[in-house]
MDTraj code that builds the backbone (N, CA, C; nanometers):
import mdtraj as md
import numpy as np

residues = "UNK UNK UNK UNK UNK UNK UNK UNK UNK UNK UNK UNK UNK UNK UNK UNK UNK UNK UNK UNK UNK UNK UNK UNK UNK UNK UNK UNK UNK UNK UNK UNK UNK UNK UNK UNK UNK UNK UNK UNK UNK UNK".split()
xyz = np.array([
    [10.9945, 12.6252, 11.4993],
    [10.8696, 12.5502, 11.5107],
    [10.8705, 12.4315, 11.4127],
    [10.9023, 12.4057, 11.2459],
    [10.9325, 12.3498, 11.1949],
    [11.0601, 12.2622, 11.2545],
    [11.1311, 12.3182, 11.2586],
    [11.2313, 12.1737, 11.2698],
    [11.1972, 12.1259, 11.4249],
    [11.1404, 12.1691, 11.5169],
    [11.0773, 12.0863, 11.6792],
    [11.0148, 12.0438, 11.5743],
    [10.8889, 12.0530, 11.5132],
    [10.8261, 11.9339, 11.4726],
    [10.8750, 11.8040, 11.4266],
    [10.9664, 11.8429, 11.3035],
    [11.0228, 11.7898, 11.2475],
    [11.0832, 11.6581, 11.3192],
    [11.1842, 11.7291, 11.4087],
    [11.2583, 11.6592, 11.5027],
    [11.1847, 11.5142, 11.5978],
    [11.0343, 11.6339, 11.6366],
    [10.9131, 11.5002, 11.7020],
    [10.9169, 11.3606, 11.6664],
    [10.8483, 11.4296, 11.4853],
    [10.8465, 11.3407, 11.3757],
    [10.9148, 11.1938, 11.3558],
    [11.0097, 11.2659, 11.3362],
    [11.1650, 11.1333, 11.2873],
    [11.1420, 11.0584, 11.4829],
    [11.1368, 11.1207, 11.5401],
    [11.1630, 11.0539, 11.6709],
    [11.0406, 10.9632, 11.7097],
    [10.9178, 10.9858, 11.6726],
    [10.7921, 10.9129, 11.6872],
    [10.7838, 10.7452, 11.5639],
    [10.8249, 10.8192, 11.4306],
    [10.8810, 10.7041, 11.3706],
    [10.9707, 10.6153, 11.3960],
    [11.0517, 10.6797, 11.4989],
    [11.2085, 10.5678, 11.5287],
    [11.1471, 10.4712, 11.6386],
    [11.0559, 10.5497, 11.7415],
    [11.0036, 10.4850, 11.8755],
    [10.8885, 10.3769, 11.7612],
    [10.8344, 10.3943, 11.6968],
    [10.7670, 10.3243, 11.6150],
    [10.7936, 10.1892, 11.5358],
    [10.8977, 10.2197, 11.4812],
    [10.9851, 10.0985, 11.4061],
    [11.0493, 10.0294, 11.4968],
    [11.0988, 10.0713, 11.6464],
    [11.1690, 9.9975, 11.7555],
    [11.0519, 9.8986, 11.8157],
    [10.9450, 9.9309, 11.8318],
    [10.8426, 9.8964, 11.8994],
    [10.8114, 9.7740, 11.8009],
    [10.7362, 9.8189, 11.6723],
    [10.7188, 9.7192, 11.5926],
    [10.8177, 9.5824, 11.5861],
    [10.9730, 9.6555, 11.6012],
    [11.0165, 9.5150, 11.5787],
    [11.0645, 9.4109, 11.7106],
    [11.0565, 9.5032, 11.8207],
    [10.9990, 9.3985, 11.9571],
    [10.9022, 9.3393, 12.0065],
    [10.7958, 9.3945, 11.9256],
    [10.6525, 9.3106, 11.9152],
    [10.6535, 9.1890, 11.8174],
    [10.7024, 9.2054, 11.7085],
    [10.7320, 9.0962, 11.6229],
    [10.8432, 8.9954, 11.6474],
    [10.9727, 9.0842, 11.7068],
    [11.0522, 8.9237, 11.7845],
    [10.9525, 8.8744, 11.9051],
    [10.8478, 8.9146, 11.9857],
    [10.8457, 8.8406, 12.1078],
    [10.7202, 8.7825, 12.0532],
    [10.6584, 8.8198, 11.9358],
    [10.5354, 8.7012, 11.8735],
    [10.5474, 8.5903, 11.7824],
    [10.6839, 8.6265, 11.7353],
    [10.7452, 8.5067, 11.6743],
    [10.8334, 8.4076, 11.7539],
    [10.8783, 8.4481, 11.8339],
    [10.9148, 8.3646, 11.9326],
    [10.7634, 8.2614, 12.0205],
    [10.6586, 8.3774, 12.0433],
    [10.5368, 8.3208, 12.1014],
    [10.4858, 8.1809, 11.9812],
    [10.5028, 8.2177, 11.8577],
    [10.4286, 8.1760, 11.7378],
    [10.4908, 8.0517, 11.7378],
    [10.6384, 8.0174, 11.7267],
    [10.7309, 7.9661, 11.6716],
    [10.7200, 7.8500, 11.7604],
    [10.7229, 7.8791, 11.9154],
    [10.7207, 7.8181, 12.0600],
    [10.5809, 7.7006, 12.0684],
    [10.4806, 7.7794, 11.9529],
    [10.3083, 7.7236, 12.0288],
    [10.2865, 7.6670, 11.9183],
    [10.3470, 7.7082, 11.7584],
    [10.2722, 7.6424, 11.6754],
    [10.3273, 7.4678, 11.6719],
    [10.4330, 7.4273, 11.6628],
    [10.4441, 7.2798, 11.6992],
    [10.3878, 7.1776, 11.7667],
    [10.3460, 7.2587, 11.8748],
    [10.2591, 7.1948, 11.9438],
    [10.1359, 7.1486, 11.9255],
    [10.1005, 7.2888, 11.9156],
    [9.9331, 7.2547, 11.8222],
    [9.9326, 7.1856, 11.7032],
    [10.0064, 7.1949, 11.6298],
    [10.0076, 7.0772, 11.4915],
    [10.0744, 6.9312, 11.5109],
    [10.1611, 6.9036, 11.6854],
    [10.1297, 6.7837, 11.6944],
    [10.0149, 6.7544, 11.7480],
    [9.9228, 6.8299, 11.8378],
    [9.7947, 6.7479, 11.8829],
    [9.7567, 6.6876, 11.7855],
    [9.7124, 6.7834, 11.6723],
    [9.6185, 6.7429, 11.5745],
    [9.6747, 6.5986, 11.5118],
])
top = md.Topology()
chain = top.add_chain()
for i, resn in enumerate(residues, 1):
    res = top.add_residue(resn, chain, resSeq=i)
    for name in ("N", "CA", "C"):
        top.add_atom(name, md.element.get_by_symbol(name[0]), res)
traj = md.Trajectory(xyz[None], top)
């Protein structure tokens, strides 16, 4: 019962840290893409 948890655990953190850092490449890419723009309108 302990180590299934365990096991969950580490695996919910890994899906976690994977996620986080494909959300952050595809908003820095979004960020990177839009902010030039907007600071040439201005």
């Amino acid at each position: 019962m302990i180590i299934t948890i365990r096991m969950t655990h580490s695996i919910c953190i890994h899906r976690s840290a994977y996620a986080n850092r494909y959300l952050g490449l595809v908003f820095g890419k979004f960020f990177f893409h839009y902010t030039p723009n907007f600071f040439s309108q201005k």
